[in-house]
N, C-alpha and C positions, 0 to 999 in steps of 0.2 A: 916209131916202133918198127922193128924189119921185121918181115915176114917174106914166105916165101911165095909167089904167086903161080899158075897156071893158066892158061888160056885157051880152049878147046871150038873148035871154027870159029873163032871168033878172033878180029883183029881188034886190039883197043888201040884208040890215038889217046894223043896226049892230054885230052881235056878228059875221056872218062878215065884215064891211070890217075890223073890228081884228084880226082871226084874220089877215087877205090882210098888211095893214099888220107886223105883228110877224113871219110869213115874209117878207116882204120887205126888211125891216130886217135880217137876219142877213145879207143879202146889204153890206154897210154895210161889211164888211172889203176888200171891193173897190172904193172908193168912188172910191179917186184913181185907176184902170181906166175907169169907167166912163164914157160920153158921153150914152148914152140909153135908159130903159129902158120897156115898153112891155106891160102883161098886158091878158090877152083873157080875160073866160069867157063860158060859154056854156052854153046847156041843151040837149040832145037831146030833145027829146019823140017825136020819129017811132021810135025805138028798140024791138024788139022786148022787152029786158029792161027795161022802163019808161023812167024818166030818167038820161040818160045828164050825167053835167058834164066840159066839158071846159076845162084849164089852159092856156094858154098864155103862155109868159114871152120875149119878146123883146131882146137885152140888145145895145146896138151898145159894141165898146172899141175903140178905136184902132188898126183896123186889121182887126179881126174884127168879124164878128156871130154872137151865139149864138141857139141857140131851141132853146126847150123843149118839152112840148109830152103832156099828160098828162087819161086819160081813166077815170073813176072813177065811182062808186054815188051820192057826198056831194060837195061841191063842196070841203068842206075837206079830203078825200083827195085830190084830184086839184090842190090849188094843194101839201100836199107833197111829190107825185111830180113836180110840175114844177118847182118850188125845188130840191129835192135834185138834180134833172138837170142844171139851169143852176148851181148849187154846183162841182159833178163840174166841169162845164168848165169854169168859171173859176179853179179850182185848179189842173187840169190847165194852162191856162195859164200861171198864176203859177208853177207847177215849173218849164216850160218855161225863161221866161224869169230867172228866178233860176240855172237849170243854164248858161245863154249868157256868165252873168259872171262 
């Protein structure tokens, strides 16, 4: 699935971009849903518990827009609290509209 990514003080190497890439590919069962989708991380340094990383998943489907939106110790905790949040809604959707027919 493409999506468009950002990255905010923070540098990813190539082990946590394939980490980002392979949760975001689970999202791939919604594919024919989807219009545009949009993640943001970021690094906290001003944080009094050290570094803070925060997720963020923006997902637009025809008609809605979802956001996720997830804040953690490691940067790859915080992209699967906000996969698994934006998951949650996109299912919930699809019950939705699977129960209208």
């Amino acid at each position: 699935m493409e999506y468009k990514f950002f990255a905010k003080n923070l540098k990813m190497d190539d082990k946590s971009r394939a980490y980002l890439d392979a949760k975001m590919e689970k999202l791939r069962k919604f594919q024919e849903q989807i219009i545009s989708c949009n993640v943001e991380l970021d690094r906290d340094t001003k944080s009094q518990s050290g570094n803070i990383f925060r997720a963020e998943i923006n997902l637009a489907v025809k008609g809605k827009l979802f956001r996720a939106e997830a804040n953690a110790k490691t940067i790859t905790a915080a992209i699967d609290m906000a996969q698994e949040k934006i998951t949650n809604q996109m299912a919930k959707l699809k019950d939705k509209r699977e129960a209208k027919m």
